[in-house]
Each structure stands twice: as C-alpha cells, then as structure tokens.
C-alpha atoms as one frame of an Amber mdcrd trajectory, in Angstrom:
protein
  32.891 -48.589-125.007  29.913 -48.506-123.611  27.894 -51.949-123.466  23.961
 -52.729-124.012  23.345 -53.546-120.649  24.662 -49.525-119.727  22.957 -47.885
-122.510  19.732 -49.702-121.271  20.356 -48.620-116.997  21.104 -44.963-117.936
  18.448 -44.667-120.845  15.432 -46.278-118.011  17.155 -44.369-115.352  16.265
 -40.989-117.561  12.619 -42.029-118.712  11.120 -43.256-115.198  12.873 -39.812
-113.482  10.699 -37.066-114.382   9.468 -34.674-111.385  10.623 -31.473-109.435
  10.105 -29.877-106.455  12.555 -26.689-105.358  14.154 -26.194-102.369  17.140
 -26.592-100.433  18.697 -29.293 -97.923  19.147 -29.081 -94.146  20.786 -31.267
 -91.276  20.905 -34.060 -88.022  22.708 -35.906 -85.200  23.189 -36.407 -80.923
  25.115 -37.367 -78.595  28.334 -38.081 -77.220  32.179 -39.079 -78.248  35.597
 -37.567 -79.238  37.163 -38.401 -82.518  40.279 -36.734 -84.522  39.272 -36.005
 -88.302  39.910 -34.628 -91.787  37.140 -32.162 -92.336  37.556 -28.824 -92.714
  35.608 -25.467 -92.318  32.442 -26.739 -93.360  29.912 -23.622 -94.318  26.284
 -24.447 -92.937  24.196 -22.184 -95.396  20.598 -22.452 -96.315  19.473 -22.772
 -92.635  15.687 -21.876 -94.146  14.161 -24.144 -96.394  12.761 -22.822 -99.601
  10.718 -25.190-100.903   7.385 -25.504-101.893   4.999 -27.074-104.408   6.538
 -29.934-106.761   5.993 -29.159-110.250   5.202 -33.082-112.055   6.353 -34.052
-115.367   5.136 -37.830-115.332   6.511 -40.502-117.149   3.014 -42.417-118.328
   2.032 -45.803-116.797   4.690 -45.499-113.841   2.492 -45.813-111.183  -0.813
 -48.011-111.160  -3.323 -45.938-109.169  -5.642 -48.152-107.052  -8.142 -46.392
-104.884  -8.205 -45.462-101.366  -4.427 -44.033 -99.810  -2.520 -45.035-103.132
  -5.118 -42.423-104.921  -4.576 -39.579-102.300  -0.756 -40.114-102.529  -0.385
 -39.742-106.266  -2.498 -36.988-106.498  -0.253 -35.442-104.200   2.304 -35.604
-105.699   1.165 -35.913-109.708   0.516 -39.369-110.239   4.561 -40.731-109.677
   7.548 -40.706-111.154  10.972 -39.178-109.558   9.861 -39.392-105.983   8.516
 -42.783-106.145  11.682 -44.315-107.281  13.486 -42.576-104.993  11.333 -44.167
-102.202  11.337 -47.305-103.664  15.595 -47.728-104.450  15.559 -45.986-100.879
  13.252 -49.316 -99.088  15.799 -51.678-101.000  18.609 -50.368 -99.767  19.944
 -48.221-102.730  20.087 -44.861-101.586  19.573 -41.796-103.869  21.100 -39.807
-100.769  18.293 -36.667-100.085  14.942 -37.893-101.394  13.260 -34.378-102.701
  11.302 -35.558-105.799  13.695 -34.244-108.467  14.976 -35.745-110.945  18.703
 -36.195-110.679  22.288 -37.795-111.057  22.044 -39.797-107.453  18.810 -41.301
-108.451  19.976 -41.971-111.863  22.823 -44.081-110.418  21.147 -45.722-107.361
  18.628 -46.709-110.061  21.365 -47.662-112.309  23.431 -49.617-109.327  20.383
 -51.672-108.430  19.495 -52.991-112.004  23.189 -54.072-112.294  22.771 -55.316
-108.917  19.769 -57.575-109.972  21.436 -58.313-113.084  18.636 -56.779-115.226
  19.308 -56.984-118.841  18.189 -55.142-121.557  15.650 -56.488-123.504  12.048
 -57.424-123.896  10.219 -57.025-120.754  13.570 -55.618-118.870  11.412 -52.622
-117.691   8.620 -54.410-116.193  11.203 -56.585-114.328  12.796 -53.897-112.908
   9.730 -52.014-111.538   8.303 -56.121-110.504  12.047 -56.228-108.373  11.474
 -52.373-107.070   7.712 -53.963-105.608   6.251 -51.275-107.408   2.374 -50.988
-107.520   2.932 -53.017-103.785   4.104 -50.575-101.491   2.414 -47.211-100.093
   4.765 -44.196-101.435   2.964 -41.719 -98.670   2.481 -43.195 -95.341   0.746
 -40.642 -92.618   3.132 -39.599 -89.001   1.693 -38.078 -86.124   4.302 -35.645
 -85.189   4.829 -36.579 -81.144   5.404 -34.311 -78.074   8.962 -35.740 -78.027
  10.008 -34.644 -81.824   9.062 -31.443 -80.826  10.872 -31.060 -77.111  14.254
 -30.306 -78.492  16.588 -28.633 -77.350  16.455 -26.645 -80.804  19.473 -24.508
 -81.733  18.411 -20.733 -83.231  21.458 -20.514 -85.528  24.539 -22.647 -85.788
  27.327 -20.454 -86.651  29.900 -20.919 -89.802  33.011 -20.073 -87.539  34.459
 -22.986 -86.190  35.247 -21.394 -82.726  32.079 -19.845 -82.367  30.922 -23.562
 -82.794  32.803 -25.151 -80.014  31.193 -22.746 -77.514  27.941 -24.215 -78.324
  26.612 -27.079 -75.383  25.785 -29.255 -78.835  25.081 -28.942 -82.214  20.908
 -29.008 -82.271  18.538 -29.451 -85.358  17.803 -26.086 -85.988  13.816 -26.658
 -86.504  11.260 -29.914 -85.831  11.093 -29.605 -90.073  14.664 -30.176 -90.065
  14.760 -33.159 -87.705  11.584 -34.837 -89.407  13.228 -34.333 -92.621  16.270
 -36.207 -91.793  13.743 -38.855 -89.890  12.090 -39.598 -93.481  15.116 -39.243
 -95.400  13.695 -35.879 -97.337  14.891 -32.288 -97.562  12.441 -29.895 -96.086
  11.199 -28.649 -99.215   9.561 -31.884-100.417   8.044 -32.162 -96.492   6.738
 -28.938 -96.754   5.610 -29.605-100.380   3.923 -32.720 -99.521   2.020 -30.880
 -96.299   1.213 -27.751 -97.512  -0.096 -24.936 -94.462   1.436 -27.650 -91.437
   3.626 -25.820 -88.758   5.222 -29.408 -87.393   3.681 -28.845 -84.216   2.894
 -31.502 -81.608  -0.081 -34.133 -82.962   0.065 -32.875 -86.461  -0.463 -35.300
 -89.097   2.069 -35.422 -91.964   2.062 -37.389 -95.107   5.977 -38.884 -95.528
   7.445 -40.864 -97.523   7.417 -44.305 -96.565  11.313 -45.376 -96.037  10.730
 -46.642 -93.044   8.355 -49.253 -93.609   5.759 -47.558 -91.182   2.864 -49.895
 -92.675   5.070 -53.537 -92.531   5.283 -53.680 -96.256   7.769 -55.962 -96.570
   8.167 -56.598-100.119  11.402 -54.402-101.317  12.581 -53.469 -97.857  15.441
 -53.745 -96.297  15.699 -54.266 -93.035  18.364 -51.617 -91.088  19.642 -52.174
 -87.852  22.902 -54.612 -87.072  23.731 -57.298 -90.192  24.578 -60.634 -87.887
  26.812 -60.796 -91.329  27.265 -57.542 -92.692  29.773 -56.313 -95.012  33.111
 -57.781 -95.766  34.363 -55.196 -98.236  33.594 -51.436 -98.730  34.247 -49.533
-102.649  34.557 -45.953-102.693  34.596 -45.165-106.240  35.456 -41.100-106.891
  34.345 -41.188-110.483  30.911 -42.056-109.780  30.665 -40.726-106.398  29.389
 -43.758-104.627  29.874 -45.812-101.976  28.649 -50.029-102.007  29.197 -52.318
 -99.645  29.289 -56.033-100.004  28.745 -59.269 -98.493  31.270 -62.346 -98.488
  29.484 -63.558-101.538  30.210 -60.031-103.853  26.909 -59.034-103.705  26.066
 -55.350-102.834  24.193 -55.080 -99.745  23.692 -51.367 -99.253  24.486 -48.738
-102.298  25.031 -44.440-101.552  25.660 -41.624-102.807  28.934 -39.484-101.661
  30.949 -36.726-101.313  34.813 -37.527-101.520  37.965 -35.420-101.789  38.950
 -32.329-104.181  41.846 -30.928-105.770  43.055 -30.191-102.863  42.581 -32.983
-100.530  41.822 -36.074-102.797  40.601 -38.972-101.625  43.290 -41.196-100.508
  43.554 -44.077-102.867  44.327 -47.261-102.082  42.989 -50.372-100.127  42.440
 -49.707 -96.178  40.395 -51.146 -93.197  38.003 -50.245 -90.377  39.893 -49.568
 -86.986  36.591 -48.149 -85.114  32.966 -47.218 -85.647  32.129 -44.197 -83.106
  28.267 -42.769 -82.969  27.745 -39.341 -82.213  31.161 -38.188 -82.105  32.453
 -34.848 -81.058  34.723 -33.137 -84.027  38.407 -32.073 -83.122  39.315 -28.920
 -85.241  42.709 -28.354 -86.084  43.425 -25.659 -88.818  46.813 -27.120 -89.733
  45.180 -30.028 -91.262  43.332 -28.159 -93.631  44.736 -25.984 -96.588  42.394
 -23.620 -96.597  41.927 -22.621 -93.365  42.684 -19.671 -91.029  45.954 -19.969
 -89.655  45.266 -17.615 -86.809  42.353 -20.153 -85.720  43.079 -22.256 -82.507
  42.653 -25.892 -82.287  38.744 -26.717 -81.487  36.510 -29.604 -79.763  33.300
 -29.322 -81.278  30.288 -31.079 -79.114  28.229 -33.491 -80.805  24.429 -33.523
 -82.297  22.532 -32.778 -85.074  24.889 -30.001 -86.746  28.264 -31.658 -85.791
  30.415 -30.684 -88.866  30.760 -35.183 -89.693  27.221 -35.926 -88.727  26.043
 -38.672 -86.511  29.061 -41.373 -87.626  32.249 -41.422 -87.896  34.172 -44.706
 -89.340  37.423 -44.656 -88.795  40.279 -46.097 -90.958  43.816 -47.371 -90.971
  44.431 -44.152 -92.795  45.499 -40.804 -90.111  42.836 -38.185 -90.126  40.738
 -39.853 -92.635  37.297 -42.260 -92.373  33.857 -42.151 -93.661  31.114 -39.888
 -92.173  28.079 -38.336 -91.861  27.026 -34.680 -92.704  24.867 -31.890 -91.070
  24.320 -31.185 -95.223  22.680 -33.951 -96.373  21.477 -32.006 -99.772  25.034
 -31.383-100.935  25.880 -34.966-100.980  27.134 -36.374-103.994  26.972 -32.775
-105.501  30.206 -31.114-103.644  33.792 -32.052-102.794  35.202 -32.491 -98.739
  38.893 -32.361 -97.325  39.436 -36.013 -98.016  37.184 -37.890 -96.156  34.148
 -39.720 -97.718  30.493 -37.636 -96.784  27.252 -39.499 -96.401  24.130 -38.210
 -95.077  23.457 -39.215 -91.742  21.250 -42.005 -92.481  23.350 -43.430 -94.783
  26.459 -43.457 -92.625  24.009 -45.066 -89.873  22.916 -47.722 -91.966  27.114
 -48.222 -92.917  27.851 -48.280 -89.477  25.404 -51.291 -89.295  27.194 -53.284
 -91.585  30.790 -53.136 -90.773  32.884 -53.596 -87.942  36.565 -53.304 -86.963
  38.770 -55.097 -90.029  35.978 -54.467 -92.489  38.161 -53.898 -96.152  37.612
 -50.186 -97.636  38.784 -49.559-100.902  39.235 -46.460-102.541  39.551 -46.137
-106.028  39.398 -43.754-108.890
C-alpha cells in the first residue's frame, strides 16, 4: 500500500521534472593499479555525442528569475525545471547519476530519496519546503569555466575498441575528446554541454557555461562538501529494485544517495550483507572470459591499463565477496538504465565521492 508521504515524493518528483535535451552519454578515468573483477565485455558505443538544443516544457514558478547571471542562465536553458533540480539534488549530495536536463526515473528518485531524507511530509506548504531545503532561488544553476591549456593536453585516445584484447594493447584507456572529459568534470553528458554552448569547439581559453556542481562560485547553501569524510559512512544499501545506492552515517542518516547499475538474469547481484576489504583508484581491469557467461571462450585472459575508458571506471571498491565490488563506468549515461555481470556500476564521480566515504570494514548490504 502505498502511503501519503509516497504519493506526495513521486507526484512533486513528476510536476517540478519537465525539460529535454537529446543526446547520448560518454566516459572518464587515469591512472594506475591492478585489480581482479566481475565485469564483463562491456560495449563502448555512442563514442559521438548527438546532442543539441534542449527543448523546455517548464513547470510555472520553479525558478525565481532575478537579474544579472540568474537571467542569462534561465534563458538558456527555458526558465528551469529538470536541469535545475538535477543540479540542485546533485550540490546536496543526491545524485541523479548523468545530469542532461531530461526528465527522468534517476531524478525522480534522487528527488524522491532526498525529501524522505529531510523527512518532508505532505501537506500544506510541503513544496515550498522542499525547494527552501534544495536552496533554490540561492544558488547559480550556470556558472562560467575557462577551458585551460591542461584540459586540453591529453593524451586523447581516437577510438577505444569494443574487443577486449584489442583493449589491453592500448598504453591507457584516454577520454576520447576534451567534450568528453569536461562532461564528466561537470557531471553532464555531452549533449547538454554542447546544448548549453552552442558553436564552442572546447578549445584552450574558451568560455563555457556549466552547471554548477562544483560549487565554482562558494555557494555554500545546499552543498556538499566531497573530498575525505573524517567520519564517513558506516553502512552501504544496494537496493536492486530501485536501482540505488545510499550510504549512511553512524546515526542512519543518508549521507550520499546514487543511482546504479546492478546485476541481470544472468549474473544477479549477490544478495546478502558484506564489507569493504580495499578501495583502489584508477585500477587496471583483469579480463578473464571464464568469469563471464557470455563471453568468447576462445578469448585469452587480459590486463587492461587504466584511465578514462577502463571498462570499471576510475574506482573500484572491493568486497568480502570474490570477483565482485562497486565501481565506476566509462558509460556514465547508461547508469541506472542497464544491467552489469554482478557488480554494482556508478558513474565515475559517484564512485569517487563513495570512495570518500568508506574505508576497509565499511558494511555493504545488498538487497532486493
């Protein structure tokens, strides 16, 4: 049965997401480190982005336009709506995974997750505290970045391959394109950057308007801060039926939210309660087909270097649980919208800001 408090999250989830812009979802990572996983043949499709100007439906009154930056940045992008709840759940540490202004299921539940959070009832005045809790009408949706010499150095890869072998001859797994690594930067797929900056080519001391998850102008009403928790999380919650991820403090209260990818019918996720043995950044990706149900039998084992493209992102968090742990993606667009060989998917930034909060013992808990 489904109580009052529910009905109210998913019915103000629906009315304040209302906005579209097409496209498709690209990739990130460096570095250096060797690690044993569960993922299989991941297919890297879509290397192009196809994006380009957001259609707006606009729920009325969202955002209150006030001169200066704030009127530039909803004219932009239609006076509100989808992307600047996306920002905003993004800033408080609520991710709706890919932020690319449309309206969809990981918004819907990040939205949904943080009103729970706050313990936002429905009721008179219930919307008006959740946008006050969001700092809506405070915070800067568009902030402007000056792309620098370094973003645009590389090394840049000119394809990364689907074959698995082909991949291991590669010196690392590069972004594929400055958009690509900017887009993963501001938490966006390319399509909304290119969307938002029409005519740019993301050379060296252009100017981009981004959305502002980083806190680039010290706003720090609704932010939270990333970076190493002196506390962090005691206890992580995989939950396959919503395809999320939350992670709590010693108190029960959730202190970072995600969308995810977990399991299939294949290679479920692995239910049960398990713990954190190792956090490893960058890590290189050991292929072996006989893990993996669906791949080529004739295909040798495989160390796959590290960077942008590696096949489990920039993190890899291992658990008490052989071949399985929680990771990042070089697909940060199919997150929450496809299955994996097991393991639990994040985007990059997501598993970066995890990898913040827990440590070796850290409780993970995997549950239907």
């Amino acid at each position: 049965m489904t109580s009052s408090r529910e009905t109210f999250v998913g019915s103000l989830a629906r009315r304040l997401l209302r906005i579209g812009v097409n496209g498709t979802a690209l990739r990130r990572n460096k570095g250096c480190s060797e690690v044993l996983l569960c993922e299989g043949i991941v297919k890297l499709k879509g290397k192009i982005a196809r994006g380009l100007i957001a259609g707006a439906l606009i729920f009325p009154g969202l955002l209150s336009v006030m001169g200066g930056q704030r009127k530039l940045d909803a004219e932009i992008i239609g006076k509100a709506g989808e992307l600047e709840i996306q920002v905003l759940v993004d800033r408080a540490g609520f991710s709706p995974g890919e932020i690319d202004g449309k309206s969809g299921p990981n918004s819907r539940k990040a939205l949904a997750a943080f009103a729970k959070a706050h313990r936002i009832a429905s009721g008179p005045g219930a919307r008006a505290i959740l946008l006050k809790k969001l700092c809506h009408g405070e915070v800067r949706l568009l902030v402007t970045y000056t792309i620098t010499a370094e973003d645009t150095t590389g090394p840049f890869a000119e394809v990364i391959p689907e074959d698995m072998i082909e991949r291991a001859e590669l010196p690392a797994l590069f972004y594929t394109s400055v958009l690509e690594e900017l887009s993963e930067k501001f938490h966006s797929s390319p399509a909304l950057l290119q969307s938002l900056n029409p005519g740019a080519s993301f050379a060296a001391g252009e100017q981009l308007k981004v959305p502002n998850v980083l806190n680039s102008d010290g706003t720090e009403c609704g932010y939270r801060k990333t970076g190493p928790q002196p506390n962090g999380a005691t206890r992580v919650v995989v939950t396959k039926r919503t395809s999320s991820l939350a992670a709590f403090d010693r108190r029960g209260r959730v202190v970072f939210y995600a969308p995810v990818t977990s399991g299939s019918e294949h290679d479920p996720l692995p239910l049960g309660r398990w713990r954190v043995i190792s956090v490893v950044r960058n890590p290189t990706y050991s292929y072996n087909p006989d893990l993996f149900w669906d791949a080529d039998p004739q295909n040798a084992k495989a160390k796959v270097a590290s960077g942008p493209n590696n096949p489990v992102g920039t993190v890899w968090i291992d658990i008490n649980k052989p071949h399985y742990g929680i990771h990042g993606s070089p697909e940060p667009g199919r997150i929450g919208h496809a299955e994996s060989h097991g393991c639990v998917r994040l985007t990059n930034w997501d598993a970066a800001n995890l990898a913040d909060l827990v440590r070796k013992g850290t409780e993970v808990v995997f549950k239907k």
